[in-house]
PABA-24245 format. One record per atom (N, C-alpha, C): residue in three letters; atom name; x, y, z. Coordinates in nm, 2 decimals. Each point is the difference from the previous one (the first is absolute). Example, Ala and Ser with C-alpha at 12.3 -4.5 7.8 and 13.67 -1.06 7.14 Angstrom:
# PABA-24245
[ALA, N, [1.32, -0.57, 0.78]];
[ALA, CA, [-0.09, 0.12, 0.00]];
[ALA, C, [0.09, 0.12, 0.00]];
[SER, N, [-0.04, 0.11, -0.07]];
[SER, CA, [0.09, 0.11, 0.00]];
[SER, C, [-0.08, 0.11, 0.08]];
This chain:
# PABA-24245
[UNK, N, [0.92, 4.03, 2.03]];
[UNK, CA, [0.04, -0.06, -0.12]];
[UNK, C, [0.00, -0.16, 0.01]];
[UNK, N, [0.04, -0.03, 0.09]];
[UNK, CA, [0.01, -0.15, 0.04]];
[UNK, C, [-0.14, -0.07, 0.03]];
[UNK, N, [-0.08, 0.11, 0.04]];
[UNK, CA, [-0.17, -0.10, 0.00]];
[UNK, C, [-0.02, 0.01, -0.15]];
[UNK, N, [0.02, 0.08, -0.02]];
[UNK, CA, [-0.03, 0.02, -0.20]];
[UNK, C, [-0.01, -0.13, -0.02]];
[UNK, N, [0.14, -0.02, -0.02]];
[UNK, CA, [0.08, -0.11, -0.08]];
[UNK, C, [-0.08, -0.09, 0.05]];
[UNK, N, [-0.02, -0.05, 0.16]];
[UNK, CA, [-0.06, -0.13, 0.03]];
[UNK, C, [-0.13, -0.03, -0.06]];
[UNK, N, [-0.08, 0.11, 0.01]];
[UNK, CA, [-0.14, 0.02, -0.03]];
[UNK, C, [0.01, -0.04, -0.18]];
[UNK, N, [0.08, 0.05, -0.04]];
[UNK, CA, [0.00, -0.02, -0.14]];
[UNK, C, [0.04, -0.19, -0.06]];
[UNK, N, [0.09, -0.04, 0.10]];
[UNK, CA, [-0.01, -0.13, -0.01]];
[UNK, C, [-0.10, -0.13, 0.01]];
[UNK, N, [-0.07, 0.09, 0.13]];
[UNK, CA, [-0.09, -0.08, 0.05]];
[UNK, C, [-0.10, -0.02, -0.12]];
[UNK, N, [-0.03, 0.08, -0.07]];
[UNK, CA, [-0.11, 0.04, -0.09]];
[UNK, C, [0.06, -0.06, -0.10]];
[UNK, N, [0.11, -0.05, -0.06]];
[UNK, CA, [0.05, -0.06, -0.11]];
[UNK, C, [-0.03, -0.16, 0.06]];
[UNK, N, [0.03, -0.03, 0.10]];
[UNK, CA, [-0.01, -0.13, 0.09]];
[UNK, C, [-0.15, -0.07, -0.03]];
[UNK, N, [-0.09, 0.11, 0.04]];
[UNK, CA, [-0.16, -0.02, 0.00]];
[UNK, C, [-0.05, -0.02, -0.14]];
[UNK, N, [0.06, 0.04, -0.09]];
[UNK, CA, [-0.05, 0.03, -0.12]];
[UNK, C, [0.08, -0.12, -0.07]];
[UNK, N, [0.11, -0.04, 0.06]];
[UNK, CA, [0.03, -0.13, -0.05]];
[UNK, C, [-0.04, -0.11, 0.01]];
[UNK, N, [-0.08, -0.02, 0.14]];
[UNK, CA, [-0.06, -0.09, 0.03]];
[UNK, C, [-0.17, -0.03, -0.04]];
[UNK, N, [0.00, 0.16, -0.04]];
[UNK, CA, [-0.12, -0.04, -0.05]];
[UNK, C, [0.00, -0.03, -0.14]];
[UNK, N, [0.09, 0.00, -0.08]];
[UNK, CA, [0.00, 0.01, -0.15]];
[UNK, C, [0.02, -0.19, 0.01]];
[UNK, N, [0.10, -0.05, 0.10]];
[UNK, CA, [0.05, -0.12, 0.00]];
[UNK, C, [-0.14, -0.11, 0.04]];
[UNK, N, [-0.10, 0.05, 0.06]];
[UNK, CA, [-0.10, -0.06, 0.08]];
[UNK, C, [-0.08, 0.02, -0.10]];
[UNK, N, [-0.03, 0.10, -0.14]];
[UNK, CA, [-0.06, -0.02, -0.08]];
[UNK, C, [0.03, -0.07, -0.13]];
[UNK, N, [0.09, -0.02, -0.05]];
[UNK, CA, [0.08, -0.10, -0.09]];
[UNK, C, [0.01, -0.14, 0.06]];
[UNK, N, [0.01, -0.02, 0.11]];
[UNK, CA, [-0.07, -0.14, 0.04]];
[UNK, C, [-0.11, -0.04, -0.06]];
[UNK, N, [-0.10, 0.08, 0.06]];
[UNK, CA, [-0.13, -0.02, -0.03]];
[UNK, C, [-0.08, -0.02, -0.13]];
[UNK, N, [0.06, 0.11, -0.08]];
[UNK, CA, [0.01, 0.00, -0.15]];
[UNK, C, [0.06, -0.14, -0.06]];
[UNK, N, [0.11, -0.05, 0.04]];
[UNK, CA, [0.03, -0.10, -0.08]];
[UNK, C, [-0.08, -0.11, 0.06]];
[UNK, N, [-0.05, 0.01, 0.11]];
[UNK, CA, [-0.05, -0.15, 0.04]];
[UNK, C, [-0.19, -0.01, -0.07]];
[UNK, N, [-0.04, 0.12, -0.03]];
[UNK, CA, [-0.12, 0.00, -0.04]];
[UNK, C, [-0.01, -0.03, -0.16]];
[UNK, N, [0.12, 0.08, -0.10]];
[UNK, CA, [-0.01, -0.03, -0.10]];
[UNK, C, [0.13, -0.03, -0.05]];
[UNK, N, [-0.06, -0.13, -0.18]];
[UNK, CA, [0.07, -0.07, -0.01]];
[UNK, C, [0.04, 0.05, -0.12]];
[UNK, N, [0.12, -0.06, -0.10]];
[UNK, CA, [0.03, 0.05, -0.12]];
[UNK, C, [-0.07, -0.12, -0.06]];
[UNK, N, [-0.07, 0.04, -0.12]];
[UNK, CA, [-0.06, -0.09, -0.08]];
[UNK, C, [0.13, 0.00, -0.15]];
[UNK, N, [0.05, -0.11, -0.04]];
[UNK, CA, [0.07, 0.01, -0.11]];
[UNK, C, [-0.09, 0.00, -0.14]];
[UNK, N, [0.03, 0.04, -0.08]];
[UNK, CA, [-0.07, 0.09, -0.14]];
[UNK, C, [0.02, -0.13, -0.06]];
[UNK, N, [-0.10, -0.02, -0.08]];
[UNK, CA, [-0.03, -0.14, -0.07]];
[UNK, C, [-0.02, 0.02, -0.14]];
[UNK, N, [0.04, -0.05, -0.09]];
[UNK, CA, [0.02, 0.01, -0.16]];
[UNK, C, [-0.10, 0.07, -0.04]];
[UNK, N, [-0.10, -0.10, 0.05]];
[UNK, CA, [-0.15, 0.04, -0.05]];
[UNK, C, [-0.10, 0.13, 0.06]];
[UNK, N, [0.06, 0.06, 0.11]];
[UNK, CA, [-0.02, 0.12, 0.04]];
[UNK, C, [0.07, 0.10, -0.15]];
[UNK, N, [0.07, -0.04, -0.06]];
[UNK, CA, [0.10, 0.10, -0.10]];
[UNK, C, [-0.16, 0.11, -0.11]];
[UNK, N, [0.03, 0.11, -0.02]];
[UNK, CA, [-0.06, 0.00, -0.12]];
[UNK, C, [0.00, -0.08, -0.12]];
[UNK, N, [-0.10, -0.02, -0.06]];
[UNK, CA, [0.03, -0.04, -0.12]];
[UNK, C, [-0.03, 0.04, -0.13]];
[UNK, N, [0.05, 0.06, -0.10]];
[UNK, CA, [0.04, 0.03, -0.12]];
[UNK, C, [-0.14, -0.01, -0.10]];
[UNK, N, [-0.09, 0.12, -0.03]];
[UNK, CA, [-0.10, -0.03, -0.05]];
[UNK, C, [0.03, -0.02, -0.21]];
[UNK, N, [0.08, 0.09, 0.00]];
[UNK, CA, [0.07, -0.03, -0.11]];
[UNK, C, [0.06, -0.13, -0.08]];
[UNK, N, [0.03, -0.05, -0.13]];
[UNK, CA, [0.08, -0.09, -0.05]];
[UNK, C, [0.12, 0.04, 0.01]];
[UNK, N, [0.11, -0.10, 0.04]];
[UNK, CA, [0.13, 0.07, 0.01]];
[UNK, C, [0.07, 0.02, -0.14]];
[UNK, N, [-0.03, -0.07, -0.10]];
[UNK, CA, [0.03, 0.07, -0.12]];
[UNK, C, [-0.08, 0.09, -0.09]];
[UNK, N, [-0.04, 0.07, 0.06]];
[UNK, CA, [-0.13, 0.14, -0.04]];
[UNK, C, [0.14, 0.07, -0.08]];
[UNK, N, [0.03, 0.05, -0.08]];
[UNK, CA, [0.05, 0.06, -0.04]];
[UNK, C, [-0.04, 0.21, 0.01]];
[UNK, N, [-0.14, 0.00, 0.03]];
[UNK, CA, [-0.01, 0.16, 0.06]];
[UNK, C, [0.01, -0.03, 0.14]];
[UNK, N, [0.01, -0.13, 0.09]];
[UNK, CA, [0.01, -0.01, 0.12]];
[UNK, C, [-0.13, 0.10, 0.08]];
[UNK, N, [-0.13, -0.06, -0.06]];
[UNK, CA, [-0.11, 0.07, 0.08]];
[UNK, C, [0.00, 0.10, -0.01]];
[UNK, N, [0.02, 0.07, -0.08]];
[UNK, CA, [-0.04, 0.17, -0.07]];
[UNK, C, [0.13, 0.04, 0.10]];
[UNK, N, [0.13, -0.01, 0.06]];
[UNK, CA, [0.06, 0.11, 0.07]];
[UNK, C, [0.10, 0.02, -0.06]];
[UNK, N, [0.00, -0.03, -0.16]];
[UNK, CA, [0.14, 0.01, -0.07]];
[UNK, C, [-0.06, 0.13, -0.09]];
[UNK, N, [-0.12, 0.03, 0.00]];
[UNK, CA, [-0.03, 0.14, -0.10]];
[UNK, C, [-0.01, 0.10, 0.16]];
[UNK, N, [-0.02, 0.10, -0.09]];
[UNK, CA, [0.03, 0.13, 0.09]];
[UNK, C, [-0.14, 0.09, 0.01]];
């Protein structure tokens, strides 16, 4: 029972260090780009359309 347990740690151990050794790598290769206004959709509609682009009829 006791090699169990060890063997079962060791394997949490290894697996932690490989999850940790790949989140390194991951953040050092890619970057967050922040979203810029003009990336936004933009509204092909008038905003005072009153059928608002045909999605006010059924």
């Amino acid at each position: 029972m006791k090699l169990i347990v060890r063997a079962f740690v060791v394997a949490l151990v290894l697996t932690g260090v490989a999850a940790t050794t790949q989140t390194s790598n991951a953040t050092a290769k890619n970057k967050v780009v922040v979203a810029r206004t003009s990336m936004l959709p933009v509204p092909t509609c008038a905003p005072n359309d009153p059928n608002a682009c045909g999605m006010g009829t059924r």
